[in-house]
C-alpha positions in Angstrom: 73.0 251.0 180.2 71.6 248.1 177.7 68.4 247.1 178.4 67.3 243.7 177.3 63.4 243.6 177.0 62.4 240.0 177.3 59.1 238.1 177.4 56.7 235.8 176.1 54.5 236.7 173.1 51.9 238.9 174.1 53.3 240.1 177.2 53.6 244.0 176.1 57.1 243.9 175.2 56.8 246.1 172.1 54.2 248.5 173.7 56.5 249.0 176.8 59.7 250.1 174.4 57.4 252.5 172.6 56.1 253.9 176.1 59.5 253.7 177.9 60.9 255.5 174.8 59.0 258.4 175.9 59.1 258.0 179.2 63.2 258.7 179.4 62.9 261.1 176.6 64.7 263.3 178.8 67.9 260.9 178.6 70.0 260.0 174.8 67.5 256.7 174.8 67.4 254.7 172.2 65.7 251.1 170.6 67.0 248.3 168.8 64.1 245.8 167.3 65.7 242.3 167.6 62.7 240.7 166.3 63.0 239.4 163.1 59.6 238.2 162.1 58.2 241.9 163.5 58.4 245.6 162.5 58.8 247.4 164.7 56.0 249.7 166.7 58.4 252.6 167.9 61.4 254.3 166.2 63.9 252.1 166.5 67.7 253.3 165.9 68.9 249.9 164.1 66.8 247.3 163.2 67.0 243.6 162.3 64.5 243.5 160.1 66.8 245.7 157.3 68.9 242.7 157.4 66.6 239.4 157.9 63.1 239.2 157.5 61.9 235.9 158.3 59.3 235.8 155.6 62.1 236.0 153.1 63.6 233.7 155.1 60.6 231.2 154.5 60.9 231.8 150.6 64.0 231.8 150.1 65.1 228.2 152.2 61.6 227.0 151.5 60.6 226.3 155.6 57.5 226.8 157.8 57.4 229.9 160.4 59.2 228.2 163.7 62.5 226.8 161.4 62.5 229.9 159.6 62.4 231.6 162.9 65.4 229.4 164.0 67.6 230.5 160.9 66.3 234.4 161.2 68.3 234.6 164.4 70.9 232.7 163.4 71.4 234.6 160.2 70.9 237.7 162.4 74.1 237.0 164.6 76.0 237.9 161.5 74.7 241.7 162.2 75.2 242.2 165.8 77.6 244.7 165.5 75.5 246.8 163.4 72.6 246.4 165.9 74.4 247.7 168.7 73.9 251.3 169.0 75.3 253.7 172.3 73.1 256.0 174.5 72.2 256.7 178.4 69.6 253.8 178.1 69.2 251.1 175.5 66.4 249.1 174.6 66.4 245.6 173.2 63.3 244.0 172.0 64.0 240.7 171.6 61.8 238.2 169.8 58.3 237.0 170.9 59.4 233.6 171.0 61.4 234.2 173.9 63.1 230.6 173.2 64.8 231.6 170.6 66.9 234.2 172.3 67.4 231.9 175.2 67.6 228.4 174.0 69.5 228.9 170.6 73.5 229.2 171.2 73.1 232.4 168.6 70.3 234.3 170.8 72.8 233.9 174.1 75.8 234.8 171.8 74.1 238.2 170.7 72.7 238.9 174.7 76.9 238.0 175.3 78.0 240.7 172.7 75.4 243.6 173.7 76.4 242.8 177.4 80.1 242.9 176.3 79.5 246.4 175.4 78.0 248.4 178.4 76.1 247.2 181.8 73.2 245.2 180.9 70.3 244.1 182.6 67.1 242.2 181.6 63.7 243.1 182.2 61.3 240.1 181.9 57.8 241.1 180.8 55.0 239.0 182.1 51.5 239.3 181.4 49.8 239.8 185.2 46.7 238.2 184.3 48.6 234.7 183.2 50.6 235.6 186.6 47.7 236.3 188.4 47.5 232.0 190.3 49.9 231.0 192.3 50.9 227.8 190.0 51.7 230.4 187.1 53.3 232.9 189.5 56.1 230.2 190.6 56.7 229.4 187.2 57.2 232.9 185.8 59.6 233.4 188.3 61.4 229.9 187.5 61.8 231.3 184.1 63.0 235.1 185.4 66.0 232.5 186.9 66.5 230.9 183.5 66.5 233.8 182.1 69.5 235.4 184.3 71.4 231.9 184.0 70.9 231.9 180.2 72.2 235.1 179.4 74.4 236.4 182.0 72.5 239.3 183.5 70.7 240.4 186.2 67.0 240.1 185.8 64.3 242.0 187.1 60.8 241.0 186.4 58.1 243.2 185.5 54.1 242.5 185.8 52.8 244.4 182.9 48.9 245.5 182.5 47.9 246.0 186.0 45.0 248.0 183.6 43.8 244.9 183.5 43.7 242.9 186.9 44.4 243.3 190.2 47.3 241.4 190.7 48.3 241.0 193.9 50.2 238.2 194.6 53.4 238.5 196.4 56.0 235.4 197.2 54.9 235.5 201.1 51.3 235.3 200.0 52.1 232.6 197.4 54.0 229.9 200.2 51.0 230.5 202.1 49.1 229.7 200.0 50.7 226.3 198.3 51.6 225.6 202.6 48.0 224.8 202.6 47.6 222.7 199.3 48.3 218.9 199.2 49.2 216.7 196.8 52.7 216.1 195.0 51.8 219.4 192.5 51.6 221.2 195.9 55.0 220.5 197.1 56.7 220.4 194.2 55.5 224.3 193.8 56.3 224.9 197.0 59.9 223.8 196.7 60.0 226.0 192.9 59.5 229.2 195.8 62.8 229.0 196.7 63.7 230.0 192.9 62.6 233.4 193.6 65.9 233.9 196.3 67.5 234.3 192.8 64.6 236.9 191.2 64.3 240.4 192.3 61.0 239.4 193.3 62.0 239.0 196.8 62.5 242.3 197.1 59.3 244.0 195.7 56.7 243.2 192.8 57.4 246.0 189.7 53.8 246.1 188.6 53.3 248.5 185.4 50.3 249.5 182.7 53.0 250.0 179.7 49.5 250.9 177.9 49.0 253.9 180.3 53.0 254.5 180.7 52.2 253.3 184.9 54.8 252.5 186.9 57.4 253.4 185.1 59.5 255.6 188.1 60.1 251.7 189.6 61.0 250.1 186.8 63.8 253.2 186.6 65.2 252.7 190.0 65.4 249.2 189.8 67.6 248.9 186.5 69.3 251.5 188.1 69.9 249.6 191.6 71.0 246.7 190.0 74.4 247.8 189.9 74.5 251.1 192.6 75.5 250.4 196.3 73.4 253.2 196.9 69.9 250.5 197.0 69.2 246.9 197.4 65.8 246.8 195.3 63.7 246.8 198.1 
């Protein structure tokens, strides 16, 4: 199975392939850094950096970081096929400008070719602390949505350092407590709820430490359940 590992910069992406790694050691699991402005942390099987760096990219077309960021992916489509590797489990670290590998036709072109190749899911790591109100909540799970339309794939979405905070929001607790709120920002949120009929949120909050290698056993079973009759994610 491929694994895409998507999420905003700062979210843990990174430390959760280099924990997951060893987590399904036990399996023929293997990484594929996607990032090209970033070496990798972890041993990575094929990496996009041995083919475009975007700080040669800066020199060499003479831009700043965010349109040299632009041409790094879309010089890096030319590689796919040498960035897709085989094995029980898969893991794509994308880019920390999580934009670029969903708003750019080249970033949904290389999530369309790794798909092409096995089942593929998405994991979409959020920060729990930036999840942790009920404003950013909604929205994180507007963009788990996005993120499914964008690329194609089931999404699950994954609330990463629960070291940190207690999170403890759940979509029932979350219409509660917009029902209560007034204002136009109020029920505007409120209506955003119904996004998460197309998350896997519905079914149960995955909440990990991919510092401390927690949670890990549901993040398993849910990529897992994605495409098994055998569960339904909850």
């Amino acid at each position: 199975m491929n694994v895409l590992v998507i999420g905003p910069a700062g979210s843990g992406k990174s430390t959760f392939v280099r924990s997951f790694l060893e987590y399904l050691k036990d399996y023929d699991v293997k990484a594929v850094n996607l990032d090209p402005a970033s070496d990798p942390i972890y041993e990575a099987n094929a990496d996009v950096r041995e083919f475009v760096r975007t700080e040669d990219v800066m020199r060499r077309f003479g831009l700043g970081i965010n349109g040299a960021l632009i041409k790094s992916v879309e010089m890096a489509l030319d590689h796919i096929d040498e960035l897709i590797v085989e094995g029980d489990y898969v893991l794509y670290d994308t880019p920390g400008q999580m934009e670029l590998f969903l708003y750019l036709k080249e970033g949904i072109e290389m999530a369309r070719r790794i798909a092409e190749k096995d089942w593929t899911v998405a994991l979409f790591i959020v920060d729990s602390e930036v999840a942790s109100t009920p404003e950013n909540y909604v929205s994180i799970l507007a963009q788990n949505a996005v993120i499914s339309l964008r690329t194609g794939v089931p999404t699950v979405t994954v609330f990463n350092k629960t070291d940190v905070i207690d999170f403890d929001l759940t979509p029932s607790k979350v219409r509660d407590m917009l029902s209560k709120e007034e204002g136009v920002l109020a029920e505007l949120l409120e209506r955003l709820v119904d996004f998460l009929e197309f998350t896997t949120a519905r079914f149960r909050s995955i909440k990990i430490s991919a510092l401390k290698g927690e949670g890990f056993d549901d993040v398993l079973s849910a990529i897992n359940e994605i495409f098994c009759s055998c569960g339904d994610l909850s």
